[in-house]
C-alpha positions as CSV (number, residue, x, y, z in Angstrom):
1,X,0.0,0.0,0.0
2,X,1.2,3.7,-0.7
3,X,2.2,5.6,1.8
4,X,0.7,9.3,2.2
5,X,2.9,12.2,2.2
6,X,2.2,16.0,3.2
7,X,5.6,17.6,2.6
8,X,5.3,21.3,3.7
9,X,8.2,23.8,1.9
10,X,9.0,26.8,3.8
11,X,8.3,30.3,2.3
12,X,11.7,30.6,2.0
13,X,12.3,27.7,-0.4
14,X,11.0,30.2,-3.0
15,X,12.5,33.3,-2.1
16,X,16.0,33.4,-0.1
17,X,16.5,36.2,2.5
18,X,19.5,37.9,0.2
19,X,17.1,37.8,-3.4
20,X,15.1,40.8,-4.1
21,X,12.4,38.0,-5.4
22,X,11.9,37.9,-9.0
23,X,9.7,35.7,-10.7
24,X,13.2,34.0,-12.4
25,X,14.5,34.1,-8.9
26,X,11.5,32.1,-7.5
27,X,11.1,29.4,-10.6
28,X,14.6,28.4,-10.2
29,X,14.2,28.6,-6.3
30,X,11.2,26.4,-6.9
31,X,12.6,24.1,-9.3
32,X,15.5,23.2,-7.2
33,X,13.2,22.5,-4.6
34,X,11.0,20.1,-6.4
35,X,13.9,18.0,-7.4
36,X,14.0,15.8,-4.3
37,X,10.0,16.5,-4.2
38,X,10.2,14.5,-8.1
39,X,12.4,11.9,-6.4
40,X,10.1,10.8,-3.6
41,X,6.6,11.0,-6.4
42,X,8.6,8.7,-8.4
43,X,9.4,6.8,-5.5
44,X,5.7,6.0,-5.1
45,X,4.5,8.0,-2.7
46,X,1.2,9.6,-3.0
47,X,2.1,13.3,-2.9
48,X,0.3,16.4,-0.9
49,X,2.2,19.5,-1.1
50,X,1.6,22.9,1.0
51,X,4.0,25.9,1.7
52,X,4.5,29.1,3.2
53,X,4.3,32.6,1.9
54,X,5.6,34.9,4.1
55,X,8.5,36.7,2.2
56,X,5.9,37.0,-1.0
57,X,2.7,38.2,0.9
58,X,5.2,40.5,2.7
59,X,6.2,41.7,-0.7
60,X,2.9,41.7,-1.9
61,X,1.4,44.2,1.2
62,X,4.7,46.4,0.8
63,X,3.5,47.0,-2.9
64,X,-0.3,47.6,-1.7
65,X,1.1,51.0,0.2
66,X,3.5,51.7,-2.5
67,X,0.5,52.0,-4.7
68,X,-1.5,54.4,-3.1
69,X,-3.3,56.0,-3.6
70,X,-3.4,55.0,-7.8
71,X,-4.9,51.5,-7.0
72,X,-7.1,50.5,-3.5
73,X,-5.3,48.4,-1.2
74,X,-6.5,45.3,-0.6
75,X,-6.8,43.2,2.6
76,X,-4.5,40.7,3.8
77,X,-6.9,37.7,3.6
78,X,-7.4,38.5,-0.5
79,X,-3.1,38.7,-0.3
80,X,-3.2,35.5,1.3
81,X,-5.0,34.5,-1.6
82,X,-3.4,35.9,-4.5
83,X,0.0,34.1,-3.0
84,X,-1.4,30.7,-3.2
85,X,-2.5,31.2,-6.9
86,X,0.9,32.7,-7.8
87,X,3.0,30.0,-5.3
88,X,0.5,27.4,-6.7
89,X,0.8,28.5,-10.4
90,X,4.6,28.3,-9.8
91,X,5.0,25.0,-8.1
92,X,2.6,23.1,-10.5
93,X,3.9,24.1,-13.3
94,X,7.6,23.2,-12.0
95,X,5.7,19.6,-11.0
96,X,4.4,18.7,-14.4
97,X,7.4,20.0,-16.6
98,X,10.0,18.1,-14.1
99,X,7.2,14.5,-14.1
100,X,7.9,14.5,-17.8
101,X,11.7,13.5,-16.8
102,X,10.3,10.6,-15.4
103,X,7.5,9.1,-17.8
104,X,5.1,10.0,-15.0
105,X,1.5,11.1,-16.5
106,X,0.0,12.7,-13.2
107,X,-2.2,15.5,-12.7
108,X,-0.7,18.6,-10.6
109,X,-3.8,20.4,-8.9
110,X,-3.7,23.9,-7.1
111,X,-6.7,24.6,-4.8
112,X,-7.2,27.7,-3.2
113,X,-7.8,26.7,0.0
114,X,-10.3,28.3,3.6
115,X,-9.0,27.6,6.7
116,X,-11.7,27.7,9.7
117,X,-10.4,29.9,12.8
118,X,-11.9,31.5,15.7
119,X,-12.4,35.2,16.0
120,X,-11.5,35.5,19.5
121,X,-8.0,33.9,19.3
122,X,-6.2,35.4,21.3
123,X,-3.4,35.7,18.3
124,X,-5.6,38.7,17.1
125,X,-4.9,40.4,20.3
126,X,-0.6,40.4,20.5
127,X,0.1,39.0,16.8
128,X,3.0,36.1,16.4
129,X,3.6,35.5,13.4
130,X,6.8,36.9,11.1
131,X,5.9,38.0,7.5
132,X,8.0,40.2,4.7
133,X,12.1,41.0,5.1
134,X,14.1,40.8,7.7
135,X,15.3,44.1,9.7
136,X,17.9,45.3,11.5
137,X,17.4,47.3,14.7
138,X,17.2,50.4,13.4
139,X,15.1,49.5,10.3
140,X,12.6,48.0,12.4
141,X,11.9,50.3,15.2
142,X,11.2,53.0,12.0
143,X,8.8,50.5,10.1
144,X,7.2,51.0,14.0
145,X,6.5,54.0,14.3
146,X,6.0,55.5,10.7
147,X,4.1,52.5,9.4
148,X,2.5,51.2,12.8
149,X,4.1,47.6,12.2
150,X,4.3,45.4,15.1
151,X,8.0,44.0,15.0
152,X,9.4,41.4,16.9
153,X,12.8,39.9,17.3
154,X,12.4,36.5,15.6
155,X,16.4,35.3,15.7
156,X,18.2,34.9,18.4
157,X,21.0,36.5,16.7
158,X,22.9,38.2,13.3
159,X,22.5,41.5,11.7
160,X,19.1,41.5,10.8
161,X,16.9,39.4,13.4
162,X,13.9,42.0,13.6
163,X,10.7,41.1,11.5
164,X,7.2,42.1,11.3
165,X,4.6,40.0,12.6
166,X,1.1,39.8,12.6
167,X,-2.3,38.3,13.8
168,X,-1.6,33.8,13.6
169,X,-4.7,32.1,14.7
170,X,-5.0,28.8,15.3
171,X,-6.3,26.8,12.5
172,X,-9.8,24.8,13.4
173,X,-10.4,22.6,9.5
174,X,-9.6,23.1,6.5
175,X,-13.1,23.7,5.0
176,X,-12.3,22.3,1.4
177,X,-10.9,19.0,3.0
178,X,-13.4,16.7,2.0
179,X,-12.8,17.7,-1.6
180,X,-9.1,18.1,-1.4
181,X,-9.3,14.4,0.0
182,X,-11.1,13.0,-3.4
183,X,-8.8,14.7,-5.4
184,X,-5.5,13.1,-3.6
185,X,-7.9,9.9,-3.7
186,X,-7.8,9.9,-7.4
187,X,-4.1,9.9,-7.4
188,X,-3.7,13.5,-8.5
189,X,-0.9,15.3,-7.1
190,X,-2.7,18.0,-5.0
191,X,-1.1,21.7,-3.9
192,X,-3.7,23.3,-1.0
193,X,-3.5,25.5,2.1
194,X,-0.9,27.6,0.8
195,X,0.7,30.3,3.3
196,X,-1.2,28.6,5.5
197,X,-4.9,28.7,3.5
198,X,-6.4,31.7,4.0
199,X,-8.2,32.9,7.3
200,X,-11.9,32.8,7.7
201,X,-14.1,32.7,10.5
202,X,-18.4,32.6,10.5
203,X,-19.8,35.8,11.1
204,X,-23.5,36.4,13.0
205,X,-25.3,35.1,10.2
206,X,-23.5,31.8,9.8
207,X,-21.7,32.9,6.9
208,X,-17.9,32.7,5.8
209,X,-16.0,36.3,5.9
210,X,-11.7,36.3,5.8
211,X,-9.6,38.5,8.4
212,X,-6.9,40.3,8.7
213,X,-4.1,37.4,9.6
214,X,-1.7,34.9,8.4
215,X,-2.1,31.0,9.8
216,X,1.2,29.2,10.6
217,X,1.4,27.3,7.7
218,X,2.9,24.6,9.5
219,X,0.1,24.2,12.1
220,X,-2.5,24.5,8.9
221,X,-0.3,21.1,7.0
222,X,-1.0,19.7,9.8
223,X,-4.5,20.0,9.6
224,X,-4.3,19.2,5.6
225,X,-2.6,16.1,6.6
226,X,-5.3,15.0,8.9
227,X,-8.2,15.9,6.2
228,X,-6.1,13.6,3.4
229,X,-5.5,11.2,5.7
230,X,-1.3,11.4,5.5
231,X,0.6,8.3,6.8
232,X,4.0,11.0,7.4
233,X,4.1,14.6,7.8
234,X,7.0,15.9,6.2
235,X,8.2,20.2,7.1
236,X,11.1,21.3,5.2
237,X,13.1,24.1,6.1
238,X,16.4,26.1,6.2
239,X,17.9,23.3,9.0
240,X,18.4,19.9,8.5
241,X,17.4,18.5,11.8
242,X,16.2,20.1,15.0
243,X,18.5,21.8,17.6
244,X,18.4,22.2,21.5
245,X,19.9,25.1,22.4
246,X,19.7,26.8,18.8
247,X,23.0,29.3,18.4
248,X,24.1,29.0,21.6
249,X,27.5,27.4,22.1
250,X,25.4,24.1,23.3
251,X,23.8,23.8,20.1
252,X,22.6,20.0,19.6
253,X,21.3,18.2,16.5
254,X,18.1,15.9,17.2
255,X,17.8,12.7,15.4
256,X,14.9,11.4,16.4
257,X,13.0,11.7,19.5
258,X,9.7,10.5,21.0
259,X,6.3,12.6,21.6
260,X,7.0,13.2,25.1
261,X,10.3,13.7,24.5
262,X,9.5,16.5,22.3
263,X,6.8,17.9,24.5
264,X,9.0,18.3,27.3
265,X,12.1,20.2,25.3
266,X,8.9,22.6,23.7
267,X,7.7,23.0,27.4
268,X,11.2,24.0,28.4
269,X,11.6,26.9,25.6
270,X,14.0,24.7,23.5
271,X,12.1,26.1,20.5
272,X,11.7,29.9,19.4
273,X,7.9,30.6,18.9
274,X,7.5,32.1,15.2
275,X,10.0,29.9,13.9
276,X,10.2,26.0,15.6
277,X,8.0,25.9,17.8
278,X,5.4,25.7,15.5
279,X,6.6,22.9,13.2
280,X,7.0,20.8,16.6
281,X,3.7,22.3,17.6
282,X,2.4,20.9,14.0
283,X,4.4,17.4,14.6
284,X,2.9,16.8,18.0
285,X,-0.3,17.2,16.4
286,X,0.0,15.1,13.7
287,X,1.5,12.0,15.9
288,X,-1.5,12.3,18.7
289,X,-4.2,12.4,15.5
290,X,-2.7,8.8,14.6
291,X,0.4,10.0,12.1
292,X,2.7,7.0,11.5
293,X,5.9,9.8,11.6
294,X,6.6,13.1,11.3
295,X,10.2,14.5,9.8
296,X,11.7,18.3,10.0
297,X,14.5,18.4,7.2
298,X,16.4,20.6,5.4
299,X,15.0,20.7,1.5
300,X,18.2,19.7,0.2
301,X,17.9,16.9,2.1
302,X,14.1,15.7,1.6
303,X,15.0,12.5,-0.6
304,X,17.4,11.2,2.3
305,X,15.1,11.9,4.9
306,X,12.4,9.7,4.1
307,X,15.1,7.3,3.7
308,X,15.9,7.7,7.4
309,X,19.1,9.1,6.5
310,X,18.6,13.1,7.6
311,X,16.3,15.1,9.3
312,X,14.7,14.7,13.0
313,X,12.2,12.0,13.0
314,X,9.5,12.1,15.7
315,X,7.3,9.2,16.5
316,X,5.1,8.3,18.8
């Protein structure tokens, strides 16, 4: 029987911190990315693919106010949603030009996706969650206090470990998961919940309206995984495994570790919130819904980690 994969790439497997974030920038970015991606589809494992978009919606909100007041700004849900057509766009068409290579006649399928949250999460009262470029001290306190950003320091250390964050709820359902679920059933390759899906919540009258927020697009794969029914939930990233005591001169790698063993190191603030703590966050979940696995890996590094080879494994 095939096993189920949800591989989550990070925003920043599209657009590196030092690229100003062309589209050629972001196809090659993308295309290197979805080499190891090709490796494990042709492998034979049934495919579900998600990522983050914080650099481009933070792009994408930085050209709103540029363009006032010649075009209306828009809010950040519809952003959220523009970046999982153009992420989508990008990714799919990287996925059926590279399946070619490899004989493989399988349909690539973006969806824009909903993602359920509360209104009164208390993430839309001290926002969390890192968007756009990274600042230095001084570039960050004047984003503060001429734009009214809400910046945070998101890195424990280096030049520029300021970023803007904003409202993260917590993600209830995906609300096309029943659909997305037929689609992956039918053994099409399926792109959803992109930066995250975008927030909604139910209004007075029972009906759907977005807000202003971006969901950790970690914590939302995990709910994708549980509406596909994943076996392994797979979050790639900028570090090949997990670290206790991340740049400090007692850094250690994780290899794999147990679900209590990785509740206790979260519990003890081994994790920075904004940046690991919600893929372990995400991983936990996954493992207590009835994952077989879940892996945090490096994106060079994908192909070897489901081998066993890299990454931190956590099971149950």
């Amino acid at each position: 029987m095939k096993k189920r994969i949800v591989i989550a790439l990070g925003g920043n497997a599209i657009k590196q911190p030092h690229e100003l974030g062309t589209a050629q920038e972001q196809m090659k970015n993308i295309k290197n990315s979805c080499q190891q991606i090709l490796q494990i589809i042709q492998a034979g494992y049934e495919v579900v693919l998600t990522h983050g978009n914080g650099p481009q919606i933070g792009n994408l909100l930085i050209q709103q106010e540029t363009g006032i007041p010649q075009v209306p700004v828009q809010p950040m849900d519809i952003c959220g949603a523009m970046t999982q057509g153009q992420i989508g766009y990008m990714v799919q068409q990287t996925l059926v030009n590279g399946l070619k290579t490899y004989n493989l006649n399988l349909n690539v399928v973006t969806v824009i996706t909903q993602v359920l949250v509360n209104r009164e999460d208390p993430d839309f009262r001290s926002p969390s969650k890192p968007i756009g470029p990274f600042y230095d001290q001084e570039t960050g306190k004047r984003n503060q206090s001429e734009k009214g950003y809400q910046i945070k320091q998101v890195l424990p250390n280096g030049e520029k470990p300021f970023r803007r964050v904003v409202p993260s709820p917590d993600p209830i359902r995906i609300l096309e998961g029943k659909a997305l679920k037929r689609l992956v059933d039918a053994g099409m390759i399926v792109i959803a919940s992109g930066g995250g899906g975008i927030p909604v919540t139910l209004n007075d009258r029972g009906e759907l309206e977005g807000v202003e927020g971006v969901i950790d697009k970690d914590l939302a794969g995990e709910k994708l995984a549980e509406a596909v029914g994943a076996d392994i939930l797979m979050i790639l990233t900028d570090v090949n495994k997990v670290k206790l005591g991340f740049g400090t001169p007692e850094e250690k790698d994780l290899d794999k570790i147990d679900v209590n063993q990785a509740k206790r190191y979260l519990k003890e603030g081994h994790f920075l919130p904004g940046s690991m703590a919600p893929k372990i966050s995400a991983c936990l979940r996954f493992i207590e819904y009835g994952g077989e696995k879940a892996i945090i890996a490096s994106l060079d590094k994908s192909w070897e980690a489901i081998q066993g080879q890299e990454g931190t494994h956590i099971i149950p």
